[in-house]
C-alpha positions in Angstrom: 51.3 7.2 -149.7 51.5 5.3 -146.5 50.4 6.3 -143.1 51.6 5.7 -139.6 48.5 5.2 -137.5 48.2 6.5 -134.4 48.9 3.3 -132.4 52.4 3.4 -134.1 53.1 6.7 -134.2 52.9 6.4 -130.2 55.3 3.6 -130.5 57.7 5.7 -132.3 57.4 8.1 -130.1 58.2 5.3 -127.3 61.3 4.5 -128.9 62.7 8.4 -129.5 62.2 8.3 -125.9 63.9 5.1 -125.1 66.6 6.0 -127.6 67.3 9.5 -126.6 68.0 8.3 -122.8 70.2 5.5 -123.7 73.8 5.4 -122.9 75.9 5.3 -125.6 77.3 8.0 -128.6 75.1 10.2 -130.5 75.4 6.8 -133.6 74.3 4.2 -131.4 71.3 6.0 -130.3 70.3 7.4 -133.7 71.3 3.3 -135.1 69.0 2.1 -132.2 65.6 4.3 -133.3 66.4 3.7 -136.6 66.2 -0.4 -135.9 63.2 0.5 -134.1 61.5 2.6 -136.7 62.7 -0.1 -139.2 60.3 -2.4 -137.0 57.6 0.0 -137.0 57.0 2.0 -139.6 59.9 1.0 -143.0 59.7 4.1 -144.5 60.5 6.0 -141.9 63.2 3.2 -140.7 64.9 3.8 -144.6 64.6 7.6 -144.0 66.4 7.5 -140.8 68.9 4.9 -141.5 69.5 7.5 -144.7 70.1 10.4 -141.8 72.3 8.4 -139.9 74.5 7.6 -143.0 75.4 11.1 -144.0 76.0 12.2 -140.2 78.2 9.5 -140.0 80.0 10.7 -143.6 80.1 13.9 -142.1 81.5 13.0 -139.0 78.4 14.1 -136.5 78.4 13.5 -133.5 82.7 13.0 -132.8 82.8 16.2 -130.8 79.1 15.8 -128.8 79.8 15.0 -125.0 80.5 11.6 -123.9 78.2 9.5 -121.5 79.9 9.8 -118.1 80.9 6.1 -117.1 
C-alpha cells in the first residue's frame, strides 16, 4: 500500500484550498484538484479523476449556482 507523507498531504490540502476558491463550475474545480492530485500523490489523482467521471455521467453539478461574473 502507498502512503502520502505528510509533506504531501499538506500539499493536497493546498490545492483543495486553491481549487475550492477558484472561479469556475463545480467540473473545473474538481478537474483542477484532480490534475493536482495526479501531480502529487497518483492514486489519489486516479481516484479522483474516477469521482469526477461519474458526477459528470450523472450530470452533478448542472443545477449548483454559477460564479457571479
Amino acid at each position: 500500500m502507498t502512503s502520502l507523507s505528510p509533506a504531501d498531504a499538506e500539499r493536497l490540502k493546498l490545492a483543495f484550498q486553491r481549487c475550492r476558491d477558484m472561479e469556475g463550475t463545480l467540473n473545473e474545480q474538481l478537474r483542477a484538484y484532480a490534475k493536482a492530485g495526479r501531480e502529487i500523490f497518483p492514486a489519489y489523482g486516479e481516484a479522483v479523476d474516477r469521482l469526477v467521471a461519474r458526477l459528470a455521467e450523472n450530470g452533478g453539478g448542472e443545477n449548483a449556482p454559477r460564479p457571479a461574473r
